[in-house]
C-alpha positions in Angstrom: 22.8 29.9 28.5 20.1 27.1 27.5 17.6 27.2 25.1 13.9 26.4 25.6 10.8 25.6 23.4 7.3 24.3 24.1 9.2 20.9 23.7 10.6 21.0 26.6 14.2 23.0 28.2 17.5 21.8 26.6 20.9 22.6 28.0 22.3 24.1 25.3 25.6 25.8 26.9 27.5 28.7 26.1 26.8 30.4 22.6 29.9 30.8 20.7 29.6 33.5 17.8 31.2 33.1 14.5 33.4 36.1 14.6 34.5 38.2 11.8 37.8 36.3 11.0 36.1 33.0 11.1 33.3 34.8 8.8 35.2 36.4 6.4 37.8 33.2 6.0 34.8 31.0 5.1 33.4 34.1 2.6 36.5 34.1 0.9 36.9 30.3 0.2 33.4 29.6 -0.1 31.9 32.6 -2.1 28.3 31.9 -2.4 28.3 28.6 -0.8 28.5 30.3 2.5 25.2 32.0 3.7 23.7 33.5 6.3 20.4 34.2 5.1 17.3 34.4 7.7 15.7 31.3 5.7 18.5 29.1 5.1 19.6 29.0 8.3 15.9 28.8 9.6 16.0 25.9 7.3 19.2 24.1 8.5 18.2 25.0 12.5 15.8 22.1 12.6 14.7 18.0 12.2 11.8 16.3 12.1 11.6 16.6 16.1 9.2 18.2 17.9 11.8 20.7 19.2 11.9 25.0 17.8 13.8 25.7 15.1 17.1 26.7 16.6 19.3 28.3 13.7 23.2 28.4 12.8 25.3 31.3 12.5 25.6 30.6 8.9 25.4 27.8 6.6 28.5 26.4 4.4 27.8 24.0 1.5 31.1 21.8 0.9 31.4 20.1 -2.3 34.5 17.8 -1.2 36.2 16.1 1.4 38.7 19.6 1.2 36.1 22.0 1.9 35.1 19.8 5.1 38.7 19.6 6.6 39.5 23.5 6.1 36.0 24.1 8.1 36.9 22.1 10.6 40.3 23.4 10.7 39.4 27.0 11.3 36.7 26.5 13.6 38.2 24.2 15.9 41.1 27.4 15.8 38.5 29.5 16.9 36.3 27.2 19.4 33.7 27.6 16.4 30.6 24.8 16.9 29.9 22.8 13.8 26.5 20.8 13.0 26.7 17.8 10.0 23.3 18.2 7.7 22.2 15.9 5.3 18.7 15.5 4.6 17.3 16.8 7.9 15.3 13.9 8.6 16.3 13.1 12.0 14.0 13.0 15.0 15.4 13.4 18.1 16.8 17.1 17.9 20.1 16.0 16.1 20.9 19.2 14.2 19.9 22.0 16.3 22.5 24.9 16.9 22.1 24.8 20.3 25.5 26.9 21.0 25.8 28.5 17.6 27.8 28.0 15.2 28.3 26.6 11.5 25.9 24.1 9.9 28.0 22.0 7.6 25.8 20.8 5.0 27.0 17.6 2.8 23.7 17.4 0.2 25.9 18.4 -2.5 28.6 15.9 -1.9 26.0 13.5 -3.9 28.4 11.9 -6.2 28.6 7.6 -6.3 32.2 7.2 -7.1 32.2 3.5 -7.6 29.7 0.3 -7.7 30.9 -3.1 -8.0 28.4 -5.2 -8.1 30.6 -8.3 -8.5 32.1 -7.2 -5.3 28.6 -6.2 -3.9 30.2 -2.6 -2.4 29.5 1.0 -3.9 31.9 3.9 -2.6 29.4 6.6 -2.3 30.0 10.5 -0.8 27.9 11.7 2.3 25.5 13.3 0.7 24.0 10.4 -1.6 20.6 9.8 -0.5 19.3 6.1 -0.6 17.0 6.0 -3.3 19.3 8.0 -5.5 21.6 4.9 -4.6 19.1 2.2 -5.3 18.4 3.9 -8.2 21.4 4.5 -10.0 22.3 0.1 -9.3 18.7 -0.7 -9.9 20.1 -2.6 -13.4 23.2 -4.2 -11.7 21.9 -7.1 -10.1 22.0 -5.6 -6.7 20.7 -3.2 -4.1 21.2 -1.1 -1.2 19.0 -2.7 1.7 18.9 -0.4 5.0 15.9 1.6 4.3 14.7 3.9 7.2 11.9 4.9 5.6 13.1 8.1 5.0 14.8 9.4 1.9 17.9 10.2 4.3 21.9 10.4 2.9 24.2 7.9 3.4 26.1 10.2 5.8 23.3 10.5 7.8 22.4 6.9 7.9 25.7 6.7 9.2 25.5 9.4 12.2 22.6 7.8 13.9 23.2 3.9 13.0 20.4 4.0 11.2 18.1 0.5 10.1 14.5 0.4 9.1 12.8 -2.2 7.8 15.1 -4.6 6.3 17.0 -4.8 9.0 15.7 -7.8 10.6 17.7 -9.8 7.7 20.2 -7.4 6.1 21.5 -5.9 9.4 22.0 -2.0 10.8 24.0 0.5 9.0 26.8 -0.7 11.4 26.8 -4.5 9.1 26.8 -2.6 5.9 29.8 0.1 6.1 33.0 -1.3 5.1 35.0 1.9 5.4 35.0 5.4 5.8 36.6 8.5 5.0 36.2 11.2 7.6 37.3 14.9 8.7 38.7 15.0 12.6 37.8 17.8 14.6 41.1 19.4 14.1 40.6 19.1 10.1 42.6 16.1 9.7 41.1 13.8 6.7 41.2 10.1 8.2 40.5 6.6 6.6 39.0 3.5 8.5 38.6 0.2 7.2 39.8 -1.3 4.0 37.5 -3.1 1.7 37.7 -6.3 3.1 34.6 -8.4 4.8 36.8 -8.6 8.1 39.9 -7.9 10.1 41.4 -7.8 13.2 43.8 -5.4 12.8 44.2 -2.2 15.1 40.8 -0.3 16.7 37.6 -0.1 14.8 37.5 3.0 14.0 34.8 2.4 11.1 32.5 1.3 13.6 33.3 3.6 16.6 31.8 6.8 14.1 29.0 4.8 12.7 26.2 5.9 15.3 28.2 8.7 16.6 26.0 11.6 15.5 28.4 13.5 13.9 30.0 14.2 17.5 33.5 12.4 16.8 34.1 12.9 13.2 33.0 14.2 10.2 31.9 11.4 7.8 32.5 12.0 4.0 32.8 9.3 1.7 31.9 5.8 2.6 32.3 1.7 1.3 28.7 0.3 1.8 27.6 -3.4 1.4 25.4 -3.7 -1.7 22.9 -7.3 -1.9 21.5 -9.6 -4.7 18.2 -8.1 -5.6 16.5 -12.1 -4.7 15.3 -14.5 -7.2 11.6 -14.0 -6.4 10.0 -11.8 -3.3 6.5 -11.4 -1.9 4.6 -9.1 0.5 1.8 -11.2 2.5 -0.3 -9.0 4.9 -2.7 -10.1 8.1 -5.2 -9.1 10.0 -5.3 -9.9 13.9 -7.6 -9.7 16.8 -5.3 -7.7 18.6 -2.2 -6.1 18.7 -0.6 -8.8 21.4 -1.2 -11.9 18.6 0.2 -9.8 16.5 3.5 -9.0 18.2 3.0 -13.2 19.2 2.7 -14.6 15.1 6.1 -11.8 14.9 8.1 -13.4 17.7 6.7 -17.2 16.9 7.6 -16.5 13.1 11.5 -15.3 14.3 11.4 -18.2 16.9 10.7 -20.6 14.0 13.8 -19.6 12.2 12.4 -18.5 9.0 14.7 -16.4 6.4 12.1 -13.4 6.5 13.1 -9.8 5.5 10.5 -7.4 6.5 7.9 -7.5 9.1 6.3 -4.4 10.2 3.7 -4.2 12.8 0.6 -1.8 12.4 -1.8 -0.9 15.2 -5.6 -0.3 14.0 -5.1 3.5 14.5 -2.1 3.2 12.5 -4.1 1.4 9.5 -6.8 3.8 9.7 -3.8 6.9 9.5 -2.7 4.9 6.6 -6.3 4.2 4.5 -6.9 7.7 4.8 -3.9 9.6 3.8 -2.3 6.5 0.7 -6.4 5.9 -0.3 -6.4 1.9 0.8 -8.8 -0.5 2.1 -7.0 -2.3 4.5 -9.3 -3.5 7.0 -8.7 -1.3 10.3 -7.6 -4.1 13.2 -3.9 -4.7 14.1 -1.4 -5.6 10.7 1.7 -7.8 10.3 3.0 -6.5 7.1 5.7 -9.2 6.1 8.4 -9.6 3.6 10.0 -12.8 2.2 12.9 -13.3 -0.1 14.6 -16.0 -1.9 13.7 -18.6 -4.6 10.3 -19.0 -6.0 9.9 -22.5 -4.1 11.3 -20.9 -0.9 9.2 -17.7 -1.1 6.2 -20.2 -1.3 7.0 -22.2 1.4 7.7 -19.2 3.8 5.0 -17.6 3.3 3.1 -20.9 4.1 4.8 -21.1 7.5 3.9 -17.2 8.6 0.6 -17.9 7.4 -0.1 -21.1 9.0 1.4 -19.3 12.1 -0.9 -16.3 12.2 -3.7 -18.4 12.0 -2.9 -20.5 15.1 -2.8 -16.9 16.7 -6.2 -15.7 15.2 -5.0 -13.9 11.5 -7.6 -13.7 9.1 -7.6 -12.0 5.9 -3.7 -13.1 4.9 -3.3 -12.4 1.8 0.2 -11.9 -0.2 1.5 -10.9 -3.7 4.2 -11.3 -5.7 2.8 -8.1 -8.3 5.1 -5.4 -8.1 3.1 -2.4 -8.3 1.3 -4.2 -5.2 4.3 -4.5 -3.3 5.4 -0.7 -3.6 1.9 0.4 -2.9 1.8 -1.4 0.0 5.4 -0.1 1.3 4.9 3.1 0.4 1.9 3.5 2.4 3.9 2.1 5.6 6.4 4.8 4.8 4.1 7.4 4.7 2.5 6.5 8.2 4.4 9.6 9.8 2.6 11.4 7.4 -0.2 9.6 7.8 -0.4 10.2 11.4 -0.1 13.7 11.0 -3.1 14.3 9.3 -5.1 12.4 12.2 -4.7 15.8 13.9 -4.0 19.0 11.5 -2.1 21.4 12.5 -0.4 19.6 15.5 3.2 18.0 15.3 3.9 14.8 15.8 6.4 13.6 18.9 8.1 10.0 17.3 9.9 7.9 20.1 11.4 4.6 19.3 12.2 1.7 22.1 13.8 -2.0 21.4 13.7 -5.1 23.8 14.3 -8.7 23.3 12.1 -10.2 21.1 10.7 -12.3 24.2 9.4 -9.2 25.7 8.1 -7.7 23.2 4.0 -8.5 23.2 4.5 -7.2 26.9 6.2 -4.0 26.2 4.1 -2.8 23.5 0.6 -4.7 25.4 1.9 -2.2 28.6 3.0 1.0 26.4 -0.6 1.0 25.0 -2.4 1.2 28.1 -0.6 3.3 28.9 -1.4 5.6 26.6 -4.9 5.4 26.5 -4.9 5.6 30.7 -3.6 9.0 29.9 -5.6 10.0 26.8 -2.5 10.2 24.2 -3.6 10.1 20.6 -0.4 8.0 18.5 -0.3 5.4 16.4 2.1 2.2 17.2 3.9 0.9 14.4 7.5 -1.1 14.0 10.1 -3.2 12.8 8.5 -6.0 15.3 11.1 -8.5 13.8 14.1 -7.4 15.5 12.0 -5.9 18.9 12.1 -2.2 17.8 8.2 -0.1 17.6 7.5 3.5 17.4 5.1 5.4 19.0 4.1 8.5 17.2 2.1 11.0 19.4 0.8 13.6 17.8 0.8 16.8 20.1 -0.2 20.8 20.2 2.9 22.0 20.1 1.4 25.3 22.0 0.1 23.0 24.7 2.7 23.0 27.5 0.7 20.6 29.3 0.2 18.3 26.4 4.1 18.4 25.7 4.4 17.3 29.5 2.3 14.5 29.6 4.1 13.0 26.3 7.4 13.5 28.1 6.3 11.5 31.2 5.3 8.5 28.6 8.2 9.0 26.7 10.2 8.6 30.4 8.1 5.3 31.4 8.3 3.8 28.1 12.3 4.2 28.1 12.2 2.7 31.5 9.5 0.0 30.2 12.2 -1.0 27.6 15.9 -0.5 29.8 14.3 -2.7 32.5 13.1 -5.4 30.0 16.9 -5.9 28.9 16.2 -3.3 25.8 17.4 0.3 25.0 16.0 3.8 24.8 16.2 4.2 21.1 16.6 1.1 18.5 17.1 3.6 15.6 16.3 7.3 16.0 19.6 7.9 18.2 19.9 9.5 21.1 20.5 13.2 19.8 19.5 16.1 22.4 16.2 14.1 23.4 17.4 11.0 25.2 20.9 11.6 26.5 19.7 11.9 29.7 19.1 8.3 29.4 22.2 7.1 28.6 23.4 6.3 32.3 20.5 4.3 33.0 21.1 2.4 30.2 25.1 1.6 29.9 26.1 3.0 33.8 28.1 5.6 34.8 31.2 4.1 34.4 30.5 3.5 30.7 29.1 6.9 29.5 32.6 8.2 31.3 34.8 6.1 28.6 32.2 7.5 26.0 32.8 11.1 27.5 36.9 10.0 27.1 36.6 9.4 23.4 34.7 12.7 22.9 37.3 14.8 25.0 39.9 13.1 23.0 38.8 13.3 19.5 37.4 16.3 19.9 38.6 19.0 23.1 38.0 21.9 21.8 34.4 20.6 21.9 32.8 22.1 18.9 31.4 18.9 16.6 27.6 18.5 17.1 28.4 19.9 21.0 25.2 19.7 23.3 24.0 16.2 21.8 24.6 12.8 23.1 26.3 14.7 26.5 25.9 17.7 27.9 
């Protein structure tokens, strides 16, 4: 049985129904935190993907690392599916119930058990969100740094290796989990890591789950990586001729070695997106937006590199701040961009696809992914984290137009192919979900997407975590 939307066919598999023992066990232990109301389940059947809403049998809230494992327990009994939600922020069709099934969902488990800002960790369950992170240690000295934009959980983060923005300094999600506590598919409650910066001792297991979409294991608490809030930090902006010197100051900046921590490329159509929905002025010609942290005399100087560097390449207008209420509204209005883009078209949805290469082929990839766009008359915006080689392109689609949806697929299937030939991947951040699995082989080989089909058939052989993403 498969399941098919405007967005394209996906092999779904076999349904599996809930069944009235698995029903009724989850009734009584879970009273009114198991529903299966027509809106809540409408609710938890879909992401921020272009796909249809494709609901759960029924929806269980779990308050505690318990309530996961005797899920898990009974459905793997029964051959029961079971989808991981947190914030539903995913793109790439992550949390539809493609066979069925129970939607797990981990918002409540919102508790931050411990912060030790001395020892720069906080031990945090799945269903913390980011902000409500960097808000509770906003006082201590310290903050949380992978930002993907999104308000997403922690758990989440976790699923789909999540980065953003920061990452070009702080790392991925995969350099800032120490440990993990996490449910098996047979209900058995695991612990990976310790709370030590290192070790060599036995597998990884810590790092094997972080990125696997909820397919392995279920994640419930975790150690994360907090860092000093720096001394002094400023935001400098500029303008370019074109998108290619842009993507060239990015790459020469890296290149040159300098310390920086944010630097976001935004296309003219994305900086007109963004004046219009946030209310700015920005002047509407490719953007670097860049971030620098450290001392006041090293926040100077960096700044006077990247500026003397985007000049060389034709930047005008650079102008930076150190005023805070500059610096958020500047960073909020990149965060909004998806948002942004929407409104370029009401109405429509937006298809978001994500590529990374080597920084040294970057100004071609992006230079060769635009034209090819505009040869086939796609309106998106192109935005990234141009620092560590990963853009976005954000299409933005009838999602009753079947043609429409076809001609963003064949981009979507050249730009992947763009990026895998240029040494790069089909997804730097966004994961690979039910959208780009069938990418995988061209990417890592056969013979490796066998061991990674291995480790699913041996954590999980009953088949019934997150089943129809990553493999079919």
């Amino acid at each position: 049985m498969s399941t098919s939307s405007v967005a394209g066919a996906v092999v779904a598999g076999q349904k599996r129904p809930l069944g009235p023992a698995v029903a009724a066990a989850l009734r009584e232990r879970f009273g009114d935190r198991y529903v299966t109301s027509e809106a809540v389940r409408q609710h938890h059947g879909r992401d921020e993907s272009a796909y249809d809403i494709t609901p759960p049998d029924a929806v269980v809230f779990a308050l505690t690392t318990e309530d996961v494992a005797f899920t898990l327990a009974l459905a793997n009994q029964h051959g029961v599916p079971v989808i991981a939600y947190g914030a539903g922020s995913s793109l790439e069709g992550h949390l539809l119930a493609v066979q069925g099934g129970i939607c797990l969902d981990l918002s409540r488990m919102n508790n931050i058990l411990e912060v030790d800002a001395a020892e720069g960790i906080a031990v945090v369950e799945a269903g913390v969100t980011r902000k409500q992170l960097n808000e509770h240690i906003r006082q201590e000295g310290v903050f949380f740094s992978v930002d993907p934009g999104a308000d997403a959980t922690i758990g989440g983060m976790i699923a789909t290796r999540a980065s953003g923005t920061n990452a070009v300094r702080y790392g991925t999600m995969r350099e800032n989990v120490l440990s993990l506590t996490a449910v098996t598919a047979s209900g058995e409650i695991i612990h990976t890591g310790t709370r030590a910066r290192k070790s060599s001792a036995g597998y990884d297991l810590t790092h094997l789950l972080v990125g696997s979409e909820g397919t392995l294991a279920i994640v419930t608490q975790a150690v994360v990586k907090l860092r000093p809030v720096p001394e002094a930090s400023s935001v400098a902006v500029g303008h370019f001729p074109d998108v290619d010197a842009a993507v060239r100051t990015a790459s020469e900046i890296i290149q040159y070695g300098l310390p920086i921590a944010r630097c976001e490329l935004l296309d003219e159509m994305t900086v007109m997106a963004v004046n219009r929905y946030s209310k700015l002025t920005l002047l509407e010609r490719p953007m670097l937006l860049m971030e620098f942290h450290g001392s006041e005399t090293s926040v100077a100087e960096q700044t006077a590199v990247a500026e003397e560097i985007a000049k060389q390449n034709g930047g005008e207008e650079f102008r930076w701040t150190k005023l805070p209420e500059e610096r958020t509204k500047l960073w909020s209005a990149r965060h909004n961009a998806y948002f942004a883009t929407l409104q370029l078209r009401p109405g429509c949805r937006v298809f978001s696809t994500d590529a990374c290469v080597p920084i040294s082929k970057l100004a071609q990839c992006i230079a060769e992914t635009r034209a090819d766009l505009s040869a086939n008359g796609i309106l998106a915006t192109v935005l990234g984290h141009v620092g560590d080689g990963n853009f976005h392109v954000s299409m933005v689609l009838d999602p009753t137009d079947q043609k429409e949806w076809e001609t963003c697929e064949r981009f979507n299937d050249r730009l992947v192919h763009r990026a895998i030939a240029m040494g790069g991947t089909c997804t730097g951040e966004h994961g690979v979900g039910l959208h780009k699995k069938r990418f995988l082989e061209a990417e890592h080989g056969k013979q490796a997407v066998d061991v990674m089909r291995a480790l699913k058939r041996t954590m999980d052989p009953n088949n019934i975590l997150n089943p129809g993403k990553i493999f079919d």
